[in-house]
C-alpha positions in Angstrom: -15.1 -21.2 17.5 -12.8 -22.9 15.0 -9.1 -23.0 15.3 -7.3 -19.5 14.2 -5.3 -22.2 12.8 -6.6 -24.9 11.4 -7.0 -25.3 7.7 -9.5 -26.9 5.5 -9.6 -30.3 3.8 -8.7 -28.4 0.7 -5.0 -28.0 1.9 -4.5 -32.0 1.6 -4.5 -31.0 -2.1 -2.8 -28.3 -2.1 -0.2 -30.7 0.4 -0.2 -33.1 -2.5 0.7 -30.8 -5.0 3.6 -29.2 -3.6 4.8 -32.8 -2.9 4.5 -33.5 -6.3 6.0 -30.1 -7.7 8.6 -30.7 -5.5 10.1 -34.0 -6.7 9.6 -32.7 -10.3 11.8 -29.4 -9.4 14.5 -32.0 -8.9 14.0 -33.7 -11.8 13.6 -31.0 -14.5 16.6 -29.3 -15.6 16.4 -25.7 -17.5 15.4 -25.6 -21.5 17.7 -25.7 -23.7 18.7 -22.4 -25.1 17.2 -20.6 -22.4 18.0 -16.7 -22.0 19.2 -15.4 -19.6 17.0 -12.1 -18.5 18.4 -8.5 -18.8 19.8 -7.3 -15.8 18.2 -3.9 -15.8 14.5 -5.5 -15.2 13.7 -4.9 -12.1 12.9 -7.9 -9.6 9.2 -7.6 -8.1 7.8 -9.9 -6.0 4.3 -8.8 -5.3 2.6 -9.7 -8.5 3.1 -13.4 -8.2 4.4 -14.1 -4.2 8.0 -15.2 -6.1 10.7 -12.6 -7.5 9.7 -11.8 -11.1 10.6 -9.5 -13.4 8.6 -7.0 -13.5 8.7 -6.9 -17.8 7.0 -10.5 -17.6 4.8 -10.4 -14.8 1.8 -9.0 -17.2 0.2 -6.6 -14.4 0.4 -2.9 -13.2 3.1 -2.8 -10.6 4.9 0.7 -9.0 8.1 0.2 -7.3 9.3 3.0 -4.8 12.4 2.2 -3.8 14.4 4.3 -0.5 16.8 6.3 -2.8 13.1 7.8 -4.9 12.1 8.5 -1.3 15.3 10.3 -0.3 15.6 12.2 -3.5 12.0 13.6 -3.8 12.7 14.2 0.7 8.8 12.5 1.5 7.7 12.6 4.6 5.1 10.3 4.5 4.4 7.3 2.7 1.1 8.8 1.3 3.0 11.7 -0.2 5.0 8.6 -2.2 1.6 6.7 -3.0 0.0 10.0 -4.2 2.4 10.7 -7.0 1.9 7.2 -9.0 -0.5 7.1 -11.9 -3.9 5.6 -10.6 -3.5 6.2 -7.5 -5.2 9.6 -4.6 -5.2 9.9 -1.7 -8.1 11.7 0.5 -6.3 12.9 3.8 -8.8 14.9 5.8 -6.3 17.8 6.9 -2.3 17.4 6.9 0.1 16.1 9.8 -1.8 12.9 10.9 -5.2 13.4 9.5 -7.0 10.3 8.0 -5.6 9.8 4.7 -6.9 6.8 2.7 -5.4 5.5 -0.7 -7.9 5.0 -3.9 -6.2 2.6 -6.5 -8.1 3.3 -9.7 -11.0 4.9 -7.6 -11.8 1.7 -5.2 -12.1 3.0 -1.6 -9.4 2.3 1.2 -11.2 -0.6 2.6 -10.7 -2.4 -0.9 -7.1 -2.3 -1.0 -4.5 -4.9 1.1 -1.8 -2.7 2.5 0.8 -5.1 4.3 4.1 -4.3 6.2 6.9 -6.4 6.1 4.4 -9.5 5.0 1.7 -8.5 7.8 -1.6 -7.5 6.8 -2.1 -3.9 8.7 -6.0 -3.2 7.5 -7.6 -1.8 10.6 -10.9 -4.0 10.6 -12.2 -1.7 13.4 -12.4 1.3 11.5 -15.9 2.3 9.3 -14.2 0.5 6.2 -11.7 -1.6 6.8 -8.8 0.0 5.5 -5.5 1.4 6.5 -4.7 5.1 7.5 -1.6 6.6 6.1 -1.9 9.6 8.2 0.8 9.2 10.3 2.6 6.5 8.3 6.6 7.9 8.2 9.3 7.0 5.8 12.0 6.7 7.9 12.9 3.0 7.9 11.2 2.2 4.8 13.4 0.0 1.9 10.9 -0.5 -0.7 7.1 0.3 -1.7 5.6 -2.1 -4.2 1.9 -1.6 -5.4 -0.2 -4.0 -7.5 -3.2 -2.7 -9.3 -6.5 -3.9 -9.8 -8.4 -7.2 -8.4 -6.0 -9.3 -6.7 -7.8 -11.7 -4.7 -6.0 -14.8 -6.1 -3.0 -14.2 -3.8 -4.2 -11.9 -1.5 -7.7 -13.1 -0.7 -10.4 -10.9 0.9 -9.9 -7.0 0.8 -7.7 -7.4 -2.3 -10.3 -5.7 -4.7 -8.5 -2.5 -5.4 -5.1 -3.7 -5.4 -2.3 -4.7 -2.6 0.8 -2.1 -1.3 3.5 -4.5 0.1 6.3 -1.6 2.5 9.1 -3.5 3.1 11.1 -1.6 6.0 15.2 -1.9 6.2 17.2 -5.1 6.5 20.6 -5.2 7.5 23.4 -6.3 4.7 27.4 -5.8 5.0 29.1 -3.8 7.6 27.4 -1.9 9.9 26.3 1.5 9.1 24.7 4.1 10.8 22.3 6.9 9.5 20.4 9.8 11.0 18.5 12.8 10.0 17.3 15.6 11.9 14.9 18.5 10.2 12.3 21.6 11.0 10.4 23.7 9.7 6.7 25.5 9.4 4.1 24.8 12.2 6.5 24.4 14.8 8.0 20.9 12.9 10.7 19.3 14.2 11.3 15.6 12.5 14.1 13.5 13.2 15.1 9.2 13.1 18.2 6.9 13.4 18.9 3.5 11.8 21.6 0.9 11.7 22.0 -1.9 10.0 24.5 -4.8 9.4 25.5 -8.1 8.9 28.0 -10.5 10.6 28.6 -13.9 9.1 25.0 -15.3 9.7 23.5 -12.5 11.6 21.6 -9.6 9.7 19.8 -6.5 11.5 18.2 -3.4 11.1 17.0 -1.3 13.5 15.2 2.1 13.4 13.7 5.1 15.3 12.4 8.2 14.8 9.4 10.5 15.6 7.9 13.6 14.7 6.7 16.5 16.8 4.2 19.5 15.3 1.5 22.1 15.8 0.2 21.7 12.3 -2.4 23.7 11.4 -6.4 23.8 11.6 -7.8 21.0 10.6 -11.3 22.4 9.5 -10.4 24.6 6.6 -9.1 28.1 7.7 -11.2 29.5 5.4 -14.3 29.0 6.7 -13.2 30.9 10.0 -10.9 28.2 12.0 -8.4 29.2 13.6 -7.1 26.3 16.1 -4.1 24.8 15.2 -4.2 20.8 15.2 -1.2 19.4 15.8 0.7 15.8 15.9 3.1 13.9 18.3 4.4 10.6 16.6 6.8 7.8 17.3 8.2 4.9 15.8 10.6 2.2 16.4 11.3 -0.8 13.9 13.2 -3.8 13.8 14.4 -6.5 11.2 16.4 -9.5 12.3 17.6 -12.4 10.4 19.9 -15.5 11.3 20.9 -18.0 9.0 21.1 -21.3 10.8 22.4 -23.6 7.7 22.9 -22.8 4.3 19.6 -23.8 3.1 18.0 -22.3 6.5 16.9 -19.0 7.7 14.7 -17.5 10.2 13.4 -13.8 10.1 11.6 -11.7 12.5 10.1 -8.4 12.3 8.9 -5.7 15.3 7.2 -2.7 14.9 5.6 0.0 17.2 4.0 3.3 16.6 2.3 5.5 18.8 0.3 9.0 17.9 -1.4 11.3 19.3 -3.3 13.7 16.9 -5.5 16.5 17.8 -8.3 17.2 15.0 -11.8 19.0 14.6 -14.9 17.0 15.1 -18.6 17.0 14.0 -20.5 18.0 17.7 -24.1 18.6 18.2 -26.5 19.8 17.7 -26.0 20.6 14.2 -23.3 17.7 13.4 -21.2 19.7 11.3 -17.3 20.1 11.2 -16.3 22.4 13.5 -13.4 23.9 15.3 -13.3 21.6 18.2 -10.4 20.2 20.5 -10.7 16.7 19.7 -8.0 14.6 20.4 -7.5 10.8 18.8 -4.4 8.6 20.6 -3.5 5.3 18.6 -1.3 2.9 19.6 -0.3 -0.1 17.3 2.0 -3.1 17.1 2.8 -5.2 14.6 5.2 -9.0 15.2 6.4 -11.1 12.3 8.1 -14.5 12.1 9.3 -16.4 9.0 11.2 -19.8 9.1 12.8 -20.2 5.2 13.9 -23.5 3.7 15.4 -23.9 0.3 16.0 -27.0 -1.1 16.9 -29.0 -4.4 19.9 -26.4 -5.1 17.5 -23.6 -4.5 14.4 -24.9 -6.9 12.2 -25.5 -3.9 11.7 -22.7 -1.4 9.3 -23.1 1.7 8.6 -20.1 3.6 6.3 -20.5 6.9 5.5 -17.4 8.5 3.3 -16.0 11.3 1.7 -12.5 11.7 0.1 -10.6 14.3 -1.1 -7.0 14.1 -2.8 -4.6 16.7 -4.1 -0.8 16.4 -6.1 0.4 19.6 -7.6 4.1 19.3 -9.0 6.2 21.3 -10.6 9.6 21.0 -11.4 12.3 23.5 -13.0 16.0 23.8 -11.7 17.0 27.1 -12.0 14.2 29.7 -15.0 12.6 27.5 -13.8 9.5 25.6 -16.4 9.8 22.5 -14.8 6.8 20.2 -12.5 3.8 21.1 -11.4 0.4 19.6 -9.7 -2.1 19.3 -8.8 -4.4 16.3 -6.3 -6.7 14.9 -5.4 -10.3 13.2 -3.6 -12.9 13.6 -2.7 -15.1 10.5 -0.8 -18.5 9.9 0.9 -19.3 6.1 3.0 -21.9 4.2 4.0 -21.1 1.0 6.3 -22.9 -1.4 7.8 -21.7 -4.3 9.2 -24.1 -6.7 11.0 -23.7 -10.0 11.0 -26.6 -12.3 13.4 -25.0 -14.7 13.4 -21.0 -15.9 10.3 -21.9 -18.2 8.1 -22.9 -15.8 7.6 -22.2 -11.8 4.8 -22.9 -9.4 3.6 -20.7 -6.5 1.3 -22.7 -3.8 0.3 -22.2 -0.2 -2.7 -22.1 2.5 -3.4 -20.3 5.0 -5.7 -19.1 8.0 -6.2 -15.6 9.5 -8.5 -14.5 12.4 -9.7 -11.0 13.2 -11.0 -9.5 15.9 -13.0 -6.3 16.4 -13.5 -4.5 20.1 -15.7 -1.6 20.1 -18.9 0.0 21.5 -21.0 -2.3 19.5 -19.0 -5.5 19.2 -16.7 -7.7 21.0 -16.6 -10.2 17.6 -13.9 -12.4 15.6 -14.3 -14.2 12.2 -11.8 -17.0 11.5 -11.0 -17.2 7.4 -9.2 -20.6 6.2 -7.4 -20.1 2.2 -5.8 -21.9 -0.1 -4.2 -20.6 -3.5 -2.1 -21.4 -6.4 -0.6 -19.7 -9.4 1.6 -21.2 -12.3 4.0 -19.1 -13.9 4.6 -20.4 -17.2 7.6 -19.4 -20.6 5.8 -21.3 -24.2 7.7 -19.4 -26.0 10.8 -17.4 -25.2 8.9 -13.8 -25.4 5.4 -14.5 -24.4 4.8 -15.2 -20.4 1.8 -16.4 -19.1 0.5 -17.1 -14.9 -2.5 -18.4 -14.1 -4.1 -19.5 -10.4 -6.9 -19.5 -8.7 -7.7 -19.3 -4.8 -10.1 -20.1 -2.3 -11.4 -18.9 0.7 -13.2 -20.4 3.7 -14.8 -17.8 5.5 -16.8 -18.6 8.8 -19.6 -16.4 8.2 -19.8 -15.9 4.5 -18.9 -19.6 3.4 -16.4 -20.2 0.5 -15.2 -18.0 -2.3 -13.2 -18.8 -5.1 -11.0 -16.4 -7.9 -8.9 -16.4 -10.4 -6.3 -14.5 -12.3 -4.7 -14.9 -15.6 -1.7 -12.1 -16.8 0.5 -13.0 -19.9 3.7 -10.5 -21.1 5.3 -10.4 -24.3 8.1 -9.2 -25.3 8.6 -7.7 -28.6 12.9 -7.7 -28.7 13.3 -5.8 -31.8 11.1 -3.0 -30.7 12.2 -2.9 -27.2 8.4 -3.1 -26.4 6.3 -5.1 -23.7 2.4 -5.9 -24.2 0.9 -6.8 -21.0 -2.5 -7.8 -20.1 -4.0 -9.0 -17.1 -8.0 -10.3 -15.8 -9.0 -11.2 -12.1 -11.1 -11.7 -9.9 -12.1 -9.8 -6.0 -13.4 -10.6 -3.2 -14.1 -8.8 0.1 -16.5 -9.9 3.1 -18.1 -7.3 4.8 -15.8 -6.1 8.0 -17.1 -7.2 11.6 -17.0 -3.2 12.1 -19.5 -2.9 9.1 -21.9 -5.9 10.4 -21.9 -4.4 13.9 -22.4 -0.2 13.2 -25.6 1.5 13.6 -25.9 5.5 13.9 -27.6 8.7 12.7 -30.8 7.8 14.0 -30.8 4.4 12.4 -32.1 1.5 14.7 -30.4 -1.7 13.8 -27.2 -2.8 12.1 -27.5 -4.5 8.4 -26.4 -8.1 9.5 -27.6 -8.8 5.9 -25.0 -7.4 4.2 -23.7 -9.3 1.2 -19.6 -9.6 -0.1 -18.4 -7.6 -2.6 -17.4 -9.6 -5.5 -15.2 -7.6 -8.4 -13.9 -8.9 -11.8 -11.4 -6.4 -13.7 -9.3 -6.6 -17.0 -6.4 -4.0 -18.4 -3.9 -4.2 -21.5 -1.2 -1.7 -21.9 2.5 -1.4 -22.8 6.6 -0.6 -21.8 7.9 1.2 -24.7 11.6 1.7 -24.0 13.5 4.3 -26.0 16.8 3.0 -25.0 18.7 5.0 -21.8 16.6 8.0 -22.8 13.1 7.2 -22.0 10.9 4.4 -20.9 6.5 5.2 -21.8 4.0 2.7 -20.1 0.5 3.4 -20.8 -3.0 0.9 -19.4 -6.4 0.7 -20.5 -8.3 -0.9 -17.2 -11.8 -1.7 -16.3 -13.4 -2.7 -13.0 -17.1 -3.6 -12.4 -17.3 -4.3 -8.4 -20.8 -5.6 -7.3 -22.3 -5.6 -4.1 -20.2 -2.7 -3.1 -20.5 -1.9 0.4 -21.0 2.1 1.6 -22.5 3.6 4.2 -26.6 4.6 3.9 -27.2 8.0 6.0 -31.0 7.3 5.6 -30.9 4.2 7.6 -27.9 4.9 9.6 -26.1 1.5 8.6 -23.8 -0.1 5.5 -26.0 -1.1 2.7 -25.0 -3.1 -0.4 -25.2 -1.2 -3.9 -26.2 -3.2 -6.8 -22.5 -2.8 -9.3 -20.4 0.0 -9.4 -18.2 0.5 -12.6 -14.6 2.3 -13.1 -12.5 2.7 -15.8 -9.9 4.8 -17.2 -6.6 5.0 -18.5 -2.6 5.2 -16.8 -0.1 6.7 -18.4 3.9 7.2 -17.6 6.8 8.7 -18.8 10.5 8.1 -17.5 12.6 10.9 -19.3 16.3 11.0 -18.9 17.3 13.8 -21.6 20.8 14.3 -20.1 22.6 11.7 -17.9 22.8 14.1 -14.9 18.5 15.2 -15.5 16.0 12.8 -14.9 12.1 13.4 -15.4 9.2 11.6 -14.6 5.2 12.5 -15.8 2.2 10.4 -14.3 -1.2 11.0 -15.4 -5.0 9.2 -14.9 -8.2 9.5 -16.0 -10.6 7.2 -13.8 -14.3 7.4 -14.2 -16.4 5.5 -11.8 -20.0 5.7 -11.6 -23.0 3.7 -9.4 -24.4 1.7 -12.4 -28.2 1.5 -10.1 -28.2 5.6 -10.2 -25.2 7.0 -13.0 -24.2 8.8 -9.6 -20.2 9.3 -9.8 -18.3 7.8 -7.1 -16.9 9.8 -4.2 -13.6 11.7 -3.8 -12.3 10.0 -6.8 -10.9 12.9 -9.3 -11.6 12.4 -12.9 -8.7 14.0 -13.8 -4.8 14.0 -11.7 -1.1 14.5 -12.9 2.2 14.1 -11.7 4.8 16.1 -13.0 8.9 15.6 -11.5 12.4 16.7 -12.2 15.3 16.4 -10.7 18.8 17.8 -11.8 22.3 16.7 -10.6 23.4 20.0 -10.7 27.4 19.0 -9.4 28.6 16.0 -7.8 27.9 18.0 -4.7 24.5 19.7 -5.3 21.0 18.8 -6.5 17.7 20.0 -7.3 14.1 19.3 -8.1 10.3 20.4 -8.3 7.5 18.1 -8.2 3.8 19.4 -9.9 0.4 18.0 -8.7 -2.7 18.4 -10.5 -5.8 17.0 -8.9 -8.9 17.2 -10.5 -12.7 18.4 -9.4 -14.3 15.4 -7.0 -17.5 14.8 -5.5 -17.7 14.7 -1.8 -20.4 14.2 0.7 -22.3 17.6 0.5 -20.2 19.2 -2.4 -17.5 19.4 -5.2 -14.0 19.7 -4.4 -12.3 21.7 -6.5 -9.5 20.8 -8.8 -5.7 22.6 -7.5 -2.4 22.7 -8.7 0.6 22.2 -6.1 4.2 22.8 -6.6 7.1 21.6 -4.6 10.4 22.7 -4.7 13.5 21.0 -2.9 17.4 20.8 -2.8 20.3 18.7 -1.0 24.1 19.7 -0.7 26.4 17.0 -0.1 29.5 18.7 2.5 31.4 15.5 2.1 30.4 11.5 1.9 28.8 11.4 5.3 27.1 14.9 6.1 24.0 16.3 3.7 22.2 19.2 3.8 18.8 19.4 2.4 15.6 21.7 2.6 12.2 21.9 0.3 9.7 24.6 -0.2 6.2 22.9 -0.2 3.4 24.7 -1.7 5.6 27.2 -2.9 2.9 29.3 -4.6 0.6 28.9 -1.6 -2.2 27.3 -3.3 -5.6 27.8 -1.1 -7.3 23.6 -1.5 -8.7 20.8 -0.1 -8.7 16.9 -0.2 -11.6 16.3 1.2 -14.5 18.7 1.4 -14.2 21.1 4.5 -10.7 20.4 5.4 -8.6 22.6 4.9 -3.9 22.1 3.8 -1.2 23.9 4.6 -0.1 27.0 2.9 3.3 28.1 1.6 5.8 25.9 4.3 9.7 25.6 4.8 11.9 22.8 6.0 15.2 22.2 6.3 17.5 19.3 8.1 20.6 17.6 7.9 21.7 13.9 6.8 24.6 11.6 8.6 25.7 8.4 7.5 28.4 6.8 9.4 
């Protein structure tokens, strides 16, 4: 077996590069007449690994920040996800049940998610993606999502698009924050934080949990009556020291445990059924990062270290009928240099090993990388990035992709055109090599990588402080797409898959104490082979917000979801229309009240075929910062 960490010949090159770049950054000194960039652009670092603003970056990016959170009161970080153009989610039943993220109709297995720089895609589960079940908001800073193929940075996995959580840092004095709510089902929700910052020493630190009996998990309406409930925890922490000037070291912790009860699929018949299934997961997540700036901060160098762990188990009674175990551990350098604000280099390598430990395997697979991207200013308003990447996978060999974005910016209409192409790749999970069932007799050890190429143009139209319209054109033909086969019982490759469709947002702030916000997405995706659509993808979803500073003391807002008719395994799901309603009263600077009416018209739907949400539901807590 190869060293987790060892990485191949190609880094020498990328070695001498960065060498290179770096005694150039020193020598290069900024263009003459060089603009200085408004300071209303937000700062995104996703798209290109280095802080860019997000008008010139030339791709799709979503920023969620913790004040949005607060504001629209979300409980989970899939209710956040779930109201940006582009993007569903299919939760199988409320308070904990699986709930994976589709970017622009690619399944959950095809998009990174990474917390606090670590990669937290479960490679023991069926497809290799993340569940947002029982993923809180509590100490989360920042949400930052990246559609479309993004392999160049990212590598394997990075089809759909990446989500980069950031949770809280610590910064100035030390302050303290709580919250304690309850509600419908039995919910009682509460967390603590505190953060600050000495002289060198930054922290932040947070807990919280969640406690409910939820409701049935198989759909009420077809005659279930237990209620399935959830039991979470969570405790988080960010440290950073900085050792010299031009020297930092961060670290980041993470735990959280659930257990979730939900209704299984039990012989003979294999259907959903009321059962008492129970599924315990425990996971863990360790981050290091060592931060060296040099050349009057045109050179930074940022090794890191990651290490992720989810075990689950699930039981009916006594009976254990599911468990694993998977995780990754991963090794990077990266360098940022900035030869002068026309032109900037990102570069790095890295190696990553995951591991998979269930019924059917006890396997690893080691995966050595090496990437690139130049961000480059010809002209004043036009900004172009171009990189490429590749990846050294032990069983699949190498893999390279590319990306190119370019921005301009049209000053006199206070307009951006943006425009990006890339390239995928994802290798077929150890979980997905290894899985036989249904009657089938063998695992497909044959399976091929998906490969994906995609390409979008849109625009930001700014109407000065009243209103800001973004609107995308994308299209994404995956092939090789990996899904499960019920005939043979395994994962099967299907020849391409295409999706397109079109994003569209509006930012409207018609008085200065009223702002509103409409997202809306069409996405078509079909099996090219068959003209089959592709599953639990809606055609058709909106997003509709507002929220009104009533006084300096009181607020309120309502949030509309539309989600279109699906397919689903067995059936259509049909289309619904949610409305929540919320409101926060602030008694003095440090104490808040707050409550929301979700579902206020108690609409009767489902996410996913069979499983059933929560009706008409009330909750209602209190805020403290000291």
């Amino acid at each position: 077996m190869q060293n987790p960490f060892s990485i191949s010949h190609a880094t020498a090159v990328i070695r001498t590069l960065i060498a290179g770049a770096g005694c150039l950054a020193a020598l290069t000194g900024p263009a003459a007449g060089e603009e200085s960039r408004p300071a209303e652009d937000e700062i995104v670092v996703i798209a290109t690994k280095s802080p860019l603003p997000a008008s010139e970056t030339g791709a799709s990016v979503t920023v969620i920040d913790a004040a949005e959170i607060e504001t629209r009161q979300y409980q989970f970080v899939a209710d956040a996800l779930a109201d940006a153009a582009g993007l569903s989610i299919a939760r199988n039943g409320a308070f904990g049940g699986q709930a994976a993220l589709r970017i622009r109709g690619e399944a959950s297995g095809r998009t990174l998610v990474m917390i606090d720089g670590v990669v937290v895609n479960d490679p023991a589960a069926p497809g290799g993606g993340f569940n947002f079940g029982d993923l809180d908001v509590a100490d989360i800073a920042r949400i930052e999502i990246l559609r479309g193929p993004q392999s160049i940075l990212y590598g394997s996995e990075a089809i759909g698009g990446v989500v980069a959580i950031t949770t809280r840092r610590g910064a100035g004095a030390p302050s303290l924050n709580a919250f304690v709510e309850g509600g419908s089902f039995a919910t009682f929700r509460g967390g603590a934080g505190l953060t600050g910052a000495g002289s060198r020493l930054d922290y932040g630190l947070t807990v919280s949990g969640l406690t409910t009996d939820g409701v049935s998990r198989a759909d009420e309406a077809d005659g279930a009556r237990e209620a399935d409930g959830l039991e979470r925890y969570t405790a988080s922490a960010n440290l950073g020291a900085d050792l010299a000037e031009n020297f930092r070291l961060e670290s980041s912790l993470r735990y959280n445990h659930a257990l979730t009860e939900f209704d299984g699929f039990p012989p003979p018949d294999f259907t959903l059924a009321d059962t008492d299934d129970v599924e315990e997961s425990e996971s863990v997540l360790a981050a290091g990062r060592a931060i060296l700036t040099l050349f009057d901060g045109r050179s930074e160098n940022i090794a890191s270290i990651g290490y992720h762990r989810i075990e689950r188990e699930n039981r009916l009674g006594e009976m254990t009928t599911f468990e694993s175990r998977g995780g990754r551990i991963s090794a990077e350098y990266l360098a940022r240099i900035r030869f002068s604000e026309r032109l900037s280099l990102v570069a790095g390598a890295k190696s990553e090993r995951t591991r998979i430990d269930t019924a059917e395997a006890d396997e690893d697979v080691v995966v050595n990388s090496v990437y690139g991207l130049v961000a480059v200013k010809p002209v004043a308003p036009l900004t172009v990035t171009a990189g490429a990447r590749h990846d050294d996978h032990e069983t699949f060999g190498g893999e390279t992709t590319a990306r190119v974005t370019a921005a301009y910016a049209v000053e006199a209409a206070d307009l951006t055109l943006r425009g990006s192409w890339g390239e995928g790749f994802a290798a077929p999970t150890l979980f997905q090599l290894n899985f036989v069932c249904c009657g089938g007799t063998a695992p497909n050890r044959d399976l091929r990588p998906e490969t994906s190429t995609g390409w979008e143009a849109g625009f930001d139209k700014r109407f000065g402080a009243l209103a800001t319209l973004r609107a995308t054109y994308f299209r994404q033909r995956t092939e090789n797409q990996i899904d499960f086969d019920f005939f043979s019982g395994a994962f099967v490759n299907l020849d391409e898959t295409l999706r397109r469709g079109v994003e569209a947002e509006l930012a409207l702030r018609p008085l200065s104490a009223l702002d509103l916000h409409v997202a809306y997405a069409f996405v078509k995706g079909e099996n090219e082979q068959t003209g089959a659509p592709l599953l639990r993808q809606p055609r058709h979803a909106a997003t509709a917000s507002a929220d009104w500073r009533a006084t300096a003391a009181l607020s309120l807002g309502a949030t509309l979801r539309y989600n279109g008719e699906e397919n689903d395994i067995g059936g259509i799901v049909d289309d619904f229309v949610r409305v929540d309603l919320r409101g926060a009263y602030a008694v003095n600077e440090k104490i808040e009240l707050y409550a929301r009416l979700e579902n206020a018209f108690d609409a009767q739907y489902q996410d996913v075929l069979g499983f059933g949400e929560p009706g008409i539901a009330v909750f209602g807590g209190v805020r403290a910062r000291l």
